[in-house]
Structures are given as structure tokens and as C-alpha cells.
C-alpha positions as CSV (number, residue, x, y, z in Angstrom):
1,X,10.7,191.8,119.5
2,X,8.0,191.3,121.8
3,X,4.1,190.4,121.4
4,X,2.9,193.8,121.3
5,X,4.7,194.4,118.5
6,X,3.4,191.5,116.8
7,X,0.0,193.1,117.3
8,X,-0.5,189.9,119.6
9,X,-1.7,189.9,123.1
10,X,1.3,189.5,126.1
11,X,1.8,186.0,126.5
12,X,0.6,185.0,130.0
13,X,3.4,184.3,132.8
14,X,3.4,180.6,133.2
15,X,2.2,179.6,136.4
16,X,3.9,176.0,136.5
17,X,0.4,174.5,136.8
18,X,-1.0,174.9,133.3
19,X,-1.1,172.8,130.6
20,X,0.7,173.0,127.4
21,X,-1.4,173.6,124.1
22,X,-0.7,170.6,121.9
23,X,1.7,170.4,119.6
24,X,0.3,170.6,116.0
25,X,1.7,167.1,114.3
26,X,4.4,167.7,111.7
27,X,3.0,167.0,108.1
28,X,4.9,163.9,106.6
29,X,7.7,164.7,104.4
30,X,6.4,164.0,100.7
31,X,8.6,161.5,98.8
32,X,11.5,162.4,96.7
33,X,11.0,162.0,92.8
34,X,13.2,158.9,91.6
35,X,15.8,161.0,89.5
36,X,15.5,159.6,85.6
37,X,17.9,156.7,84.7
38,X,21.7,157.7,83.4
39,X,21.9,156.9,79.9
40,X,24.7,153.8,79.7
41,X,28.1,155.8,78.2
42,X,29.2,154.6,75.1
43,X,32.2,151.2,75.3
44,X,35.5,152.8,74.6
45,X,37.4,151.5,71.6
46,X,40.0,149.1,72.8
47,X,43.4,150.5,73.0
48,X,45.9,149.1,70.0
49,X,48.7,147.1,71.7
50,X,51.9,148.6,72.0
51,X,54.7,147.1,70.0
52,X,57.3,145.1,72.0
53,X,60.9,146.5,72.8
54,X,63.5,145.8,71.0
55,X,66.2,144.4,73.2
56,X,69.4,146.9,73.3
57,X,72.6,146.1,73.4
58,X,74.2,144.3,76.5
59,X,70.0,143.7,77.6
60,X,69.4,139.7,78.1
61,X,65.3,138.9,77.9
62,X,64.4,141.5,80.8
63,X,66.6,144.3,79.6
64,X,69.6,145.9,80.4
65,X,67.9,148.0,83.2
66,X,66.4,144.5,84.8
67,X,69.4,143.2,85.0
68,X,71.2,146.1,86.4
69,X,68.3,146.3,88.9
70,X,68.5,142.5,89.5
71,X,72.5,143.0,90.7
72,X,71.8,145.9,93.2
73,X,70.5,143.4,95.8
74,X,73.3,141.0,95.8
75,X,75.9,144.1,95.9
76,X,73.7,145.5,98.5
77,X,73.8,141.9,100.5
78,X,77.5,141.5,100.0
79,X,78.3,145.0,101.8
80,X,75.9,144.4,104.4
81,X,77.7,141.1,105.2
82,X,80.8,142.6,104.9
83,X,79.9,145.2,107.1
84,X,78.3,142.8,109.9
85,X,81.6,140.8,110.0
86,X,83.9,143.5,110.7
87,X,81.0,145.0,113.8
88,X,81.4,141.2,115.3
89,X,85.2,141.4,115.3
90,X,85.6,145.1,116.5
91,X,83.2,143.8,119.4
92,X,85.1,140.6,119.8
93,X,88.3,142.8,120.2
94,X,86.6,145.1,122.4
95,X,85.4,142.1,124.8
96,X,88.7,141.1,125.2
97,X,90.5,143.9,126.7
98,X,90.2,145.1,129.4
99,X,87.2,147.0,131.1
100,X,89.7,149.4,133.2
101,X,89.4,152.9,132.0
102,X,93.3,153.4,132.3
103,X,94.3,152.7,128.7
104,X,97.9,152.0,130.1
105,X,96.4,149.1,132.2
106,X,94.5,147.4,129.8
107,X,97.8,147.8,127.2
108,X,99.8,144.3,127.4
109,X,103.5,145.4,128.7
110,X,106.4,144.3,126.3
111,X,108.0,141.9,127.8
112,X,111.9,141.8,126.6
113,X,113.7,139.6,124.7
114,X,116.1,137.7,126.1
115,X,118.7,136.4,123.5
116,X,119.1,133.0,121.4
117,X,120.7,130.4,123.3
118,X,124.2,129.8,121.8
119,X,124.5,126.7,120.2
120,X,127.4,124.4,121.9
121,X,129.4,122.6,120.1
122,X,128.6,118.6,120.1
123,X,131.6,116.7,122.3
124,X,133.5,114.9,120.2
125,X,132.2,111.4,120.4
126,X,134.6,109.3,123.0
127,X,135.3,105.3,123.4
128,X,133.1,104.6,125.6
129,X,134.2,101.5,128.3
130,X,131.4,99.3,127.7
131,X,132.5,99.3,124.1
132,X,133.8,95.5,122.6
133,X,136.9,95.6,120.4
134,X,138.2,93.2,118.3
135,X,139.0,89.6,119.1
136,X,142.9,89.1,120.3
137,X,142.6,85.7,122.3
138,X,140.1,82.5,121.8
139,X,140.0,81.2,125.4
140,X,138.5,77.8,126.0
141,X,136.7,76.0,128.5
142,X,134.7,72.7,129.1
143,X,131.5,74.1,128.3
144,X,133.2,75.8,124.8
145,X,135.3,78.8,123.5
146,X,135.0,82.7,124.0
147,X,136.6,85.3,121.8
148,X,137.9,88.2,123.5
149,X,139.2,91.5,123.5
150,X,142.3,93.5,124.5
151,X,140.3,94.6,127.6
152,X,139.2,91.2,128.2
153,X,135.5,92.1,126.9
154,X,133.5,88.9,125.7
155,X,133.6,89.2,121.5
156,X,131.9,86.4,121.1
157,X,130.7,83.1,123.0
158,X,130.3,79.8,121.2
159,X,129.0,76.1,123.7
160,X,128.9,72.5,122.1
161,X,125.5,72.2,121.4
162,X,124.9,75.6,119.6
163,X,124.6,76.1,115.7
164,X,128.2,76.5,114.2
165,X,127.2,79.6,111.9
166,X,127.7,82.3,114.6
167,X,131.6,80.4,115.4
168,X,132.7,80.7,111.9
169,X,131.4,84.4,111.1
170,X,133.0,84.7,114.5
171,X,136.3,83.4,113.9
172,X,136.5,84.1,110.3
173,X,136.6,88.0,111.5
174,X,139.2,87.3,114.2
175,X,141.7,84.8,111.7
176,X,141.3,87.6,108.9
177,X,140.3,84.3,106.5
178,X,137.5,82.1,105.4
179,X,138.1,78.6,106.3
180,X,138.2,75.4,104.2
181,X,135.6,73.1,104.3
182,X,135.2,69.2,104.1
183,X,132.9,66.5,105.0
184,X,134.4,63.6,107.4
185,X,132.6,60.5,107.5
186,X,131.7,58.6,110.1
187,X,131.2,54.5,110.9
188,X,128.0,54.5,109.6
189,X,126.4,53.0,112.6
190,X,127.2,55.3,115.5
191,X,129.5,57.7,115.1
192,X,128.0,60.6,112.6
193,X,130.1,62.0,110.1
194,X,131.0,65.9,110.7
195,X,131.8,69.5,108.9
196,X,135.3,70.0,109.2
197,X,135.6,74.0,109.2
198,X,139.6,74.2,108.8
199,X,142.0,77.4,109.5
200,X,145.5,76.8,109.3
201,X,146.4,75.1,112.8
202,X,142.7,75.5,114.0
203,X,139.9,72.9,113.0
204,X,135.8,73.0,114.1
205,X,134.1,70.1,113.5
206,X,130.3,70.1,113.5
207,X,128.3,66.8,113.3
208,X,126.0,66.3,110.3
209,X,122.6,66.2,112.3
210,X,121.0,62.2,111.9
211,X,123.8,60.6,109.6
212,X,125.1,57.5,111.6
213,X,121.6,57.3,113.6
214,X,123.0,60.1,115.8
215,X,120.6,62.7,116.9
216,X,122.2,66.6,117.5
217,X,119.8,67.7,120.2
218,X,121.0,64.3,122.0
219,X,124.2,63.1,121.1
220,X,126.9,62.8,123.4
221,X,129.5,65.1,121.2
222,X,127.5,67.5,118.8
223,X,130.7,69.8,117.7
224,X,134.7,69.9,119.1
225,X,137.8,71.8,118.2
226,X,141.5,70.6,117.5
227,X,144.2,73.2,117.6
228,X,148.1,72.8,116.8
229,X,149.0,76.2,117.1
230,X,149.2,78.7,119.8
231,X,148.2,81.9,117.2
232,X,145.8,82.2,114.4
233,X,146.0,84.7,112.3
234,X,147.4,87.0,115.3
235,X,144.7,85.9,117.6
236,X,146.0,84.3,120.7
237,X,144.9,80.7,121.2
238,X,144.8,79.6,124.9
239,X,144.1,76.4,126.6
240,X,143.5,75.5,130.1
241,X,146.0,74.2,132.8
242,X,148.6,76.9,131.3
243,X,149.7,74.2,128.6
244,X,150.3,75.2,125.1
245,X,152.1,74.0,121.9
246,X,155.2,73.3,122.7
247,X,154.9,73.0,126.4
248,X,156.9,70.1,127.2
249,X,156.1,66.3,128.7
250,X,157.3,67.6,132.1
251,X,155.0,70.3,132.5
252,X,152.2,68.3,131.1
253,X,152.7,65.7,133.7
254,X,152.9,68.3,136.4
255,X,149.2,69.6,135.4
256,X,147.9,66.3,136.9
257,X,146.0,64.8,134.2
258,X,143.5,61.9,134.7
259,X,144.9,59.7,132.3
260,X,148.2,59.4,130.4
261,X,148.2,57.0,127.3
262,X,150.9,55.5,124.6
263,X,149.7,56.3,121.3
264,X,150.5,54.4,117.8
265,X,153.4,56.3,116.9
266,X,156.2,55.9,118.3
267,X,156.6,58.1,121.6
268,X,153.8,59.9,121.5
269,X,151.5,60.0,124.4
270,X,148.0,61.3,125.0
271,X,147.1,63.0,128.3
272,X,143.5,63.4,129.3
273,X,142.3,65.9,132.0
274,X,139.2,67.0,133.8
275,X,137.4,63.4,132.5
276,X,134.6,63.8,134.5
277,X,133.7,67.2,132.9
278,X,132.3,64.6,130.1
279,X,129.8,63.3,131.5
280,X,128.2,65.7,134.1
281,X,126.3,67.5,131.1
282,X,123.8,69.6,130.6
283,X,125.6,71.7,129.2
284,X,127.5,69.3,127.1
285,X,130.9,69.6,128.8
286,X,134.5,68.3,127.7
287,X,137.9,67.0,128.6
288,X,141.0,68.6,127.2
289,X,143.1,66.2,125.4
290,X,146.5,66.9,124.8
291,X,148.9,64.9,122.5
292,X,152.4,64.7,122.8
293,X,155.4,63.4,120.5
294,X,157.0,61.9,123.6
295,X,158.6,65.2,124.5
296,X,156.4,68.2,124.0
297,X,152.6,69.3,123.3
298,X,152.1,68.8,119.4
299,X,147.8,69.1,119.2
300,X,145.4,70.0,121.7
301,X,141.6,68.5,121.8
302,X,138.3,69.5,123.1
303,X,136.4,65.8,123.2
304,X,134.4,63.7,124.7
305,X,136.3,61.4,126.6
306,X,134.4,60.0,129.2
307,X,136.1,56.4,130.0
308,X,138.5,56.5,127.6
């Protein structure tokens, strides 16, 4: 639609130097009427309460459907711990095998059995020559006595000062028999009276420690033995010098003793040897004293003799 048909002249070409007519100023907008106050609705009546459930059976305070609903996360936590353990040892499993991609590599190779060691048969057990028999000889010396063996094997060893106990278990084993036993006094003074341990044919006197003033760690003759047989009990007695019971006056005389003395009895002589054994102590050490009936070896004696 153009001006002319509006009945209005052509509007004129704008030059670019003209001035636009004025705006006309827009009227102000007249205020909205303030719309009339709602009318306040009515309170609603309070709702009656409901009544409370009645608990059904197998329901505790909360119901049967809380508790059921109160279970489901425990269950729920159980299998998901369940579940976690057995991911930790497939991957633990999976760790430790090998990374090779040649499933016969990575599988350990059987390594074969070999076969239970046959069980020997234990040696029968075997004397063995370090082994100590029984006593067969009592062999005596200056310094004391020694039991022995059929091999010659020390059984037991027994010197003058030592307590007697070990001697008479000792030679109550070898002579098969207890011995008697008896008290012999001494003088009272000097001379202390002694335990008489008594075998048939074999005597061991041990001195009663401090009768008679006599001291055992000093005195001069603590213990002895007298023998007048040459087997006790089927133990061998020996003496020294190769004399025995029953060797006679000649051979005695040939053995060189240090002194030969008459004794009360009629005939009957006392031989001393090795005298200066008695004296050249410590150990104690002894003569051996051997009496004779004038012709042969009746008693032999280990005693102090010193001077005599």
C-alpha cells in the first residue's frame, strides 16, 4: 500500500540532511486496578486418626514386613562379602602363575615318585670291646685293690683313703654275698677302732673317723685288707711278688723281703716287703705283709708298716 492510496501526499525522498519530526511522547500506562481480596477458604475438619494395626502373627513391634525388610541388608552384605572373597583369591591364583601364554609352560610338570625307602633291618646289637664284664680277679697294689675282668678291664678301683661304700657294693657283687659286720676297738688313745667288713677268707677294715683322737683325712692308715685265701667266692685273689696262700717259706725268702720276723706262735714268721712304700704317701701307700706258719704263706696284709 502506498501514500496515494491512503489519499496522502508521496512522502518526500529523504535527502540525508533533514531533520526528523519529533516523536510524539508515549502516554503513560494507566495503573492496573488492585484485583479485590480472596475470601480466606474455609479450615478443613481435622482428619479422624486411623486406628493402629494390629500386629499379625510372626510380626515383632515393627511388623512382619519390617522385619523381613530389616534382614535383606545383612543377607545382601553377607553375599557381597562372600562374593569379594572368592574375586581376591581367583586374582591371588591368577598372580601366581605364570604370565606365559603357553598354558603347558605355566602348568607345573609332575615330577615322579620315586619309591619308599625299604626299611633295613636293625643289626643285632653286638659286645662291644670297650664293654666291662664281671669281676674274676681282685689284684692289689700299694696304693689299693682293683677288680677286674676276664679281659683284664678295670671293674672297679678302690685306694686307702677313699670311702669304703663303693668297695663293699663292689665286692659284695663279685663274692656273690653280703659281708658280716663288726666293730674292733682300738687303744683308746691312738690307734682308732675300725669296721671290720668280713667275707669268708677276705676281711676290709675301715677306721671309725675321730675315735682314738685319729683324724681320717690325716691318719697314717685310714682302711687295710687281710686275706687267707687265694679265691672268694670264685673271684681270684692276687697278691704281689707272685706269692699266694700256700706259697712256701722258700719262695717267700726268694721274693726279697725287707724284713723277716719270729712271731708269738711257735714257727711262724712275718715277712715285710716294699717298707718304704709306707711312708712315701700321698697317696697313702702300703707294705705287703705276709705271715707264715714256719713253712708256708697262711695270711696276707696290706698295712702300714713303716719301721716295724
Amino acid at each position: 500500500m502506498s501514500w496515494a492510496d491512503l489519499g496522502l501526499p508521496e512522502a518526500p525522498e529523504p535527502s540525508g540532511n533533514e531533520t526528523p519530526a519529533p516523536r510524539e511522547p508515549k502516554q503513560p500506562k494507566q495503573p492496573r486496578e488492585p484485583k479485590p481480596a480472596r475470601e480466606p477458604k474455609p479450615a478443613k475438619p481435622p482428619k479422624p486418626p486411623k486406628p493402629p494395626r494390629e500386629p499379625g502373627p510372626g510380626r515383632g513391634d515393627g511388623g512382619g514386613d519390617d522385619g523381613e525388610r530389616s534382614r535383606v541388608p545383612l543377607i545382601l552384605g553377607i553375599v557381597a562379602g562372600v562374593l569379594a572373597v572368592a574375586v581376591i583369591v581367583t586374582l591371588g591364583f591368577a598372580f601366581t602363575r605364570g604370565s606365559s601364554g603357553d598354558d603347558t609352560a605355566s602348568t607345573p610338570t609332575e615330577q615322579p615318585t620315586s619309591a619308599a625307602p625299604t626299611a633295613q633291618p636293625s643289626p643285632s646289637p653286638t659286645a662291644s670291646s670297650d664293654e666291662v664284664g664281671d669281676a674274676v680277679a681282685v689284684r692289689f697294689a700299694g696304693t689299693g685293690f682293683t677288680l677286674v675282668d676276664d679281659n683284664d678291664k678295670t671293674v672297679f678301683a678302690f685306694q686307702w683313703r677313699d670311702k669304703v661304700d663303693g668297695a663293699v657294693a663292689a665286692l659284695t657283687k663279685a663274692f656273690g654275698a653280703a659281708p658280716t659286720q663288726r666293730v674292733e676297738p682300738g687303744d683308746g688313745s691312738s690307734y682308732p677302732d675300725y669296721t671290720v667288713y668280713q667275707w669268708e677268707g677276705f676281711l676290709l677294715y675301715d677306721m671309725v673317723d675321730g675315735t682314738g683322737g685319729a683324724q681320717r683325712a690325716s691318719f697314717t692308715q685310714p682302711s687295710y685288707v687281710t686275706f687267707s685265701r687265694n679265691e672268694v667266692g670264685g673271684v681270684k685273689i692276687t697278691a704281689e711278688h707272685g706269692l699266694s696262700i700256700g706259697s712256701a717259706i722258700a719262695a717267700v725268702r726268694a721274693a726279697g723281703p725287707n724284713q723277716e720276723t719270729p712271731r708269738g706262735n711257735v714257727g711262724s714268721i712275718r715277712f715285710v716287703f716294699d717298707q718304704a712304700r709306707s711312708t712315701a704317701g700321698p697317696p697313702v701307700q702300703y707294705s705287703m705283709v705276709v705271715d707264715t706258719d714256719g713253712t708256708a704263706v697262711t695270711a696276707v696284709l696290706y698295712y702300714f708298716a713303716a719301721g716295724s
